[in-house]
C-alpha positions as YAML, in Angstrom:
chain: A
units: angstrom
residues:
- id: 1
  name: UNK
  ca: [-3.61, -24.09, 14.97]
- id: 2
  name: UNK
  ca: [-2.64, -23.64, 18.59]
- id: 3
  name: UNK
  ca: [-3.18, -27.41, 19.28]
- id: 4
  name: UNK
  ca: [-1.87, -28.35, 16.34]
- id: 5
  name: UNK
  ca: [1.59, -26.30, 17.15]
- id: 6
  name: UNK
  ca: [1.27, -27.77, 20.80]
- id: 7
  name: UNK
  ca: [1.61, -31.41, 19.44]
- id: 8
  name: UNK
  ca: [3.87, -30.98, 16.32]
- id: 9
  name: UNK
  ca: [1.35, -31.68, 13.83]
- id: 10
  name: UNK
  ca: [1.60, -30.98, 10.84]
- id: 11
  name: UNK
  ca: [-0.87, -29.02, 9.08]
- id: 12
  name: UNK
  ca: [-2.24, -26.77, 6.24]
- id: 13
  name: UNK
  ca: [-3.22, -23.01, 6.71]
- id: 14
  name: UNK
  ca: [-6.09, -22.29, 4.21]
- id: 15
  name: UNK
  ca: [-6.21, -19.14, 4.09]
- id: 16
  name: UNK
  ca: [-6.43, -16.25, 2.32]
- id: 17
  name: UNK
  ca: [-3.40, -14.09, 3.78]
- id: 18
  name: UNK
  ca: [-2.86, -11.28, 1.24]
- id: 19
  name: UNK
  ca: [-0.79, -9.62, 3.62]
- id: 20
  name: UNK
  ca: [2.71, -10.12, 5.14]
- id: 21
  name: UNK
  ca: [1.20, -8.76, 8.28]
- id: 22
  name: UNK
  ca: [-2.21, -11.27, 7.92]
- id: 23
  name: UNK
  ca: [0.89, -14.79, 7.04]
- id: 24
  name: UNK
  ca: [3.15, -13.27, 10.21]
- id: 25
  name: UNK
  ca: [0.36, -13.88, 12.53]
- id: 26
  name: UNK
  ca: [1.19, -18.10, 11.57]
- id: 27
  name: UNK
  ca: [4.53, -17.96, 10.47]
- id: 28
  name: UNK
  ca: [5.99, -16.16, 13.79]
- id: 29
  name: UNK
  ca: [4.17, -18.39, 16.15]
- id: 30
  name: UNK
  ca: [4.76, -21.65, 13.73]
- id: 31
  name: UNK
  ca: [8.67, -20.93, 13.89]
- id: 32
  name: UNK
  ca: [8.71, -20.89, 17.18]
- id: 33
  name: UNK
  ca: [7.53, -24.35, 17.42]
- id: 34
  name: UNK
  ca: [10.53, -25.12, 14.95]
- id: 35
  name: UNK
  ca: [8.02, -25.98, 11.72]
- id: 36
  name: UNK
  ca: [9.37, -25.75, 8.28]
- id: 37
  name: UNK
  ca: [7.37, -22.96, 6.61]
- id: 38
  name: UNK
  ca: [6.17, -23.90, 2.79]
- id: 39
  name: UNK
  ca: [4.09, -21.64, 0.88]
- id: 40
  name: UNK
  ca: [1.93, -21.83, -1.87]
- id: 41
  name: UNK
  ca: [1.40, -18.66, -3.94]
- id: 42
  name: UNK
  ca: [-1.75, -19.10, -6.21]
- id: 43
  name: UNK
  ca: [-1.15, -16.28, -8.96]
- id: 44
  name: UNK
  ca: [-4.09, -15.92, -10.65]
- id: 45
  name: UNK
  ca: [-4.58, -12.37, -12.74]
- id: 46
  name: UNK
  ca: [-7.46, -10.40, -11.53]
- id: 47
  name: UNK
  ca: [-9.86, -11.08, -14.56]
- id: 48
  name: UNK
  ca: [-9.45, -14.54, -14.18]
- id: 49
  name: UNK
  ca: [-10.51, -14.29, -10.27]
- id: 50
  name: UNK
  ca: [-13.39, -12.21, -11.73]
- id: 51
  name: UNK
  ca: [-14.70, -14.77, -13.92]
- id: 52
  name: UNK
  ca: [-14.14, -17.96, -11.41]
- id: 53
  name: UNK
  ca: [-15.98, -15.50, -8.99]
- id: 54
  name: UNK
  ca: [-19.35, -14.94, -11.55]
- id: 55
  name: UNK
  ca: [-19.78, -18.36, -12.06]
- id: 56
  name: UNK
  ca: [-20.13, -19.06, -8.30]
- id: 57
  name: UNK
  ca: [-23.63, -19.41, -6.19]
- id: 58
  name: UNK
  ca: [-24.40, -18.70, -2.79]
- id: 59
  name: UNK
  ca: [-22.15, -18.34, 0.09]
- id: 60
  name: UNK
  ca: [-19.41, -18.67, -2.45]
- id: 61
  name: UNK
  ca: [-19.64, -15.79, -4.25]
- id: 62
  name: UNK
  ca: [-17.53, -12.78, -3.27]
- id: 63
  name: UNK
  ca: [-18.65, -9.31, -3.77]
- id: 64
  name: UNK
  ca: [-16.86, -7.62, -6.61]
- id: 65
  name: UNK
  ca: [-15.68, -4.66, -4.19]
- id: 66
  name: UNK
  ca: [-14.33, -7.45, -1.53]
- id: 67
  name: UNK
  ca: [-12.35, -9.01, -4.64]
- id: 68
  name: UNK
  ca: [-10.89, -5.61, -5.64]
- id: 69
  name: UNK
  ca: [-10.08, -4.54, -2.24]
- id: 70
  name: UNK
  ca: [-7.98, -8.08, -1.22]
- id: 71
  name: UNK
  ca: [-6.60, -8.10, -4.76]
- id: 72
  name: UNK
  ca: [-5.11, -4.69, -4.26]
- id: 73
  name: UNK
  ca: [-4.15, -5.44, -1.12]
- id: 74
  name: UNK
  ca: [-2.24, -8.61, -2.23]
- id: 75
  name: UNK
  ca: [1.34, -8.82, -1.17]
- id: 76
  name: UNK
  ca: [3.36, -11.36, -2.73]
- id: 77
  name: UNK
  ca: [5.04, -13.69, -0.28]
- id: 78
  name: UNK
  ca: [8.95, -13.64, -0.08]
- id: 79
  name: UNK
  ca: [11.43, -15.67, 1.59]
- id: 80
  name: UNK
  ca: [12.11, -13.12, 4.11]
- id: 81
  name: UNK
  ca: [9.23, -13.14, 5.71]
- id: 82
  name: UNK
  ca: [10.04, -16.83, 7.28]
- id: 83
  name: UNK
  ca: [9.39, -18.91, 4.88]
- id: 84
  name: UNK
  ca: [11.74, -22.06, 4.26]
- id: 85
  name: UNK
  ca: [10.10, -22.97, 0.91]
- id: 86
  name: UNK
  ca: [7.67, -21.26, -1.75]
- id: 87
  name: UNK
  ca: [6.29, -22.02, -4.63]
- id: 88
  name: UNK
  ca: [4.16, -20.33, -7.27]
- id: 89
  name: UNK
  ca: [1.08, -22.04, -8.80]
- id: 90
  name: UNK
  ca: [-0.58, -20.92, -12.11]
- id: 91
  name: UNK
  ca: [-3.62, -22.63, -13.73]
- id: 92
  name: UNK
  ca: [-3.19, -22.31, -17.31]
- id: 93
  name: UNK
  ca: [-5.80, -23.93, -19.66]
- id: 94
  name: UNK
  ca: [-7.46, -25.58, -16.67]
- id: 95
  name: UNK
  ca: [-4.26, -27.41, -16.40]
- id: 96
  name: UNK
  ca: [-2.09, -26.57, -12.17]
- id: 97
  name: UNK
  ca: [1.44, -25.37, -12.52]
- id: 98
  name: UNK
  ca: [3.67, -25.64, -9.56]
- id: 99
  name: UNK
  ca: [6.76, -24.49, -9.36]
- id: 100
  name: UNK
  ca: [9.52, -23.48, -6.80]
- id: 101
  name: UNK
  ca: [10.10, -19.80, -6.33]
- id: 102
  name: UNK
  ca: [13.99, -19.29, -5.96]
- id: 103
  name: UNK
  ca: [14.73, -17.27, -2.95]
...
């Protein structure tokens, strides 16, 4: 990120920041590089995490007390926080949703 803010490249944080505190840490230093801040709020309802999360393997499969604990930690984003645009995505019948979230 730090390179990427040093030579105004644009670029994607994927992450999962449940917290305001957690998105802060990139949205401070990212506005004071002058970067327009969009965010993309995947709301997905707990059972439905639960089941994407059973079907995975490996490395990819979180344990269910780590999904509980982030999901209760979750924070919705909100314009206040620095962002310039946000937007709310919902997969409904295996089909993506996006759409803007009015400040």
């Amino acid at each position: 990120m730090d390179t990427a803010l040093h030579v105004q490249q644009r670029m994607v944080i994927d992450n999962t920041n449940v917290s305001r505190h957690d998105r802060s840490l990139y949205i401070v230093k990212a506005k004071a590089r002058r970067y327009r801040i969009i965010g993309y709020y995947f709301r997905s309802p707990l059972q439905e995490c639960m089941q994407r999360n059973a079907m995975r393997q490996g490395k990819e499969h979180v344990a269910h007390a780590g999904l509980l604990a982030k999901y209760r930690q979750l924070e919705e984003p909100v314009y206040d926080e620095g962002f310039d645009a946000l937007y709310a995505v919902d997969l409904i019948n295996d089909k993506v949703n996006i759409n803007a979230i009015e400040p």
